[in-house]
N, C-alpha and C positions, 0 to 999 in steps of 0.2 A: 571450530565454529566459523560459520563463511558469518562476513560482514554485509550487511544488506548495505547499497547505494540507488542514493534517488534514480538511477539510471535501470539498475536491476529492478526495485521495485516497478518504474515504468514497463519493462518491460513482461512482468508481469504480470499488471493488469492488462496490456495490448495483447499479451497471447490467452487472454481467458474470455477477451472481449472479442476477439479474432478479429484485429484491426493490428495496425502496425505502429510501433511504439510513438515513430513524431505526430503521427495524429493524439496520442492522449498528452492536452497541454496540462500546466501543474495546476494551472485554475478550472480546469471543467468539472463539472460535478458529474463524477464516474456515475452512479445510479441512471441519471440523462445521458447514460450513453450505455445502456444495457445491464451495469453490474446490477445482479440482484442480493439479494442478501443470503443466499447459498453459497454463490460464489465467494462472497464478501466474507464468508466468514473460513471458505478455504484459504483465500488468500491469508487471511491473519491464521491461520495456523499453522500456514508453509513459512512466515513469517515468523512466528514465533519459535518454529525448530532449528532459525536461523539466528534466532538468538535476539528477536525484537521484542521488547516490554513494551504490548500493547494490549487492548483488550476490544472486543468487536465494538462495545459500548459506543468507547471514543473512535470509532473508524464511521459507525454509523452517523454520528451526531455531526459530523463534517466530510460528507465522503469526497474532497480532493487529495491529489496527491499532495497539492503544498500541507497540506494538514497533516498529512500522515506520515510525509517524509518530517514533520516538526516534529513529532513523538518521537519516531525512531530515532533520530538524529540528538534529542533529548537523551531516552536510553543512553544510545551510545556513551551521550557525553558523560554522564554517572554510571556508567559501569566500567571506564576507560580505567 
């Protein structure tokens, strides 16, 4: 199982957004910047064959990355 990192995560969301990762800062709200909820919901699936306990729910209800690196990063820490 690969480890997701806010970095990989970053990277992406900027290759689905097709924008280049230092453009997406951890405060923008990805939706205002293209994601829709198709995307969104692939991302958390490629995410979660990576081994992140998350659910679209909570990805929709805040869509930055500080938010969603805080779940995974949560995960991680109770499944360590």
């Amino acid at each position: 199982m690969s480890t997701l990192s806010l970095e990989s995560m970053r990277a992406d969301i900027a290759r689905m957004l097709h924008e280049s990762p230092e453009d997406i800062l951890d405060d923008d709200n990805l939706m205002d910047l293209g994601l829709d909820s198709m995307r969104l919901m692939k991302l958390a699936a490629q995410w979660r064959e990576a081994g992140a306990q998350m659910e679209f729910a909570d990805l929709a209800a805040d869509a930055t990355l500080a938010h969603w690196w805080a779940i995974v990063a949560r995960g991680q820490a109770h499944g360590a």
